[in-house]
C-alpha positions in Angstrom: -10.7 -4.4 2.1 -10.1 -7.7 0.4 -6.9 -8.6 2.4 -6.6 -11.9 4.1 -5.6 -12.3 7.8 -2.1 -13.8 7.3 -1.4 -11.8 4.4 -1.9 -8.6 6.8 -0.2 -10.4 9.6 2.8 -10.8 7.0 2.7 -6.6 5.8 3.1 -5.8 9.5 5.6 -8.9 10.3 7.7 -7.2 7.5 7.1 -3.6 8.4 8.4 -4.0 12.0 11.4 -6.2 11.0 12.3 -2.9 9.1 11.8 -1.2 12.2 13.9 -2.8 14.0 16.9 -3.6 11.3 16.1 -6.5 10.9 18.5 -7.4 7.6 16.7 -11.0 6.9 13.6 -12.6 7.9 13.6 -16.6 7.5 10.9 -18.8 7.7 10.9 -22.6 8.9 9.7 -24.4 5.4 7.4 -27.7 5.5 10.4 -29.7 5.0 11.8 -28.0 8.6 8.8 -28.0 10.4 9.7 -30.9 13.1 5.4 -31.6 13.5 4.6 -31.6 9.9 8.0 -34.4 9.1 7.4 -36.1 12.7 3.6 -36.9 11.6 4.0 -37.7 7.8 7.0 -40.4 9.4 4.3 -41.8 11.3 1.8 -41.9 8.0 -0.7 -39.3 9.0 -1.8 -35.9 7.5 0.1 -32.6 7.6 -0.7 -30.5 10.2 0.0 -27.2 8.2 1.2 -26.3 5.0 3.8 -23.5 5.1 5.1 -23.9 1.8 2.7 -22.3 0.0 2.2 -19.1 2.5 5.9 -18.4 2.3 5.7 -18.5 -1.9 2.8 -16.7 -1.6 4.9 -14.0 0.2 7.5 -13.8 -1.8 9.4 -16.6 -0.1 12.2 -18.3 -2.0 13.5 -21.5 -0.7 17.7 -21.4 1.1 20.2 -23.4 0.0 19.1 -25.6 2.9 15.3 -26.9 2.2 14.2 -26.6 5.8 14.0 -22.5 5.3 12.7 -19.7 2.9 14.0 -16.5 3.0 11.1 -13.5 2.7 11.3 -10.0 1.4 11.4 -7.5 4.0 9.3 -5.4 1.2 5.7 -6.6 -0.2 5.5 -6.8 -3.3 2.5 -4.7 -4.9 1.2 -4.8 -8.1 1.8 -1.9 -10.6 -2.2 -0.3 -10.8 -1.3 -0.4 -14.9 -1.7 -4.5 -14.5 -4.9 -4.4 -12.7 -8.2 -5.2 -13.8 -10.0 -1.5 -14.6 -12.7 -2.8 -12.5 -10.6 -3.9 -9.5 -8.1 -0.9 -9.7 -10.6 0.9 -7.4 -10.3 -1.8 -4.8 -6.8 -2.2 -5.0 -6.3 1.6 -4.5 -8.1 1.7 -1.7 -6.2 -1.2 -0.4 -2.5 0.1 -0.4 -3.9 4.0 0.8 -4.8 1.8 4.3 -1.9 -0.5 3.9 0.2 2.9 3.5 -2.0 4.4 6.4 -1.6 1.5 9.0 2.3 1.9 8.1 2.5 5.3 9.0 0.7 4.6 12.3 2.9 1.7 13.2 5.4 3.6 12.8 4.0 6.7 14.7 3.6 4.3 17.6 6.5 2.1 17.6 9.9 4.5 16.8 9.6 5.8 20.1 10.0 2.5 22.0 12.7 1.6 19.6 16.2 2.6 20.7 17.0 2.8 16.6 19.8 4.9 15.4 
């Protein structure tokens, strides 16, 4: 349905951190990420970029560089600024996003102890 892996692993990351309460969810930048510094020290190639996932989500950058704070919502684009010929694809998209929300949901409020 034109969603990629870690962009779906992000929706339900953020829908159960709603769940659950969660007020904030941080993410550990490039810049904190012990491998990636440890490795470029010694003059060899980053092992991952995160920088550009956590932008990507939404992510903008704490006061300290070593984390991003995320959005606990995605954002979605308004159908008005889609392409007519993608608007299809895009509705399509957020109906199952909407539909795998409900069923998280469905199967995850009664383990939580939520009030």
């Amino acid at each position: 349905f034109g969603y990629r892996p870690k962009n779906f692993i992000m929706f339900l990351l953020r829908h159960i951190a709603v769940l659950c309460k969660v007020e904030s969810i941080y993410a550990v930048s490039d810049e904190g990420f012990y491998a990636n510094t440890h490795l470029v020290r010694g003059h060899r190639a980053k092992v991952a970029e995160l920088d550009p996932l956590w932008e990507e989500s939404g992510g903008v950058v704490c006061s300290d560089d070593r984390f991003f704070n995320i959005p606990l919502e995605e954002y979605r684009k308004p159908i008005e600024e889609i392409k007519s010929q993608k608007r299809s694809q895009y509705r399509k998209r957020y109906e199952l996003l909407d539909q795998y929300e409900q069923e998280i949901q469905g199967h995850l409020k009664p383990l939580l102890r939520v009030k």
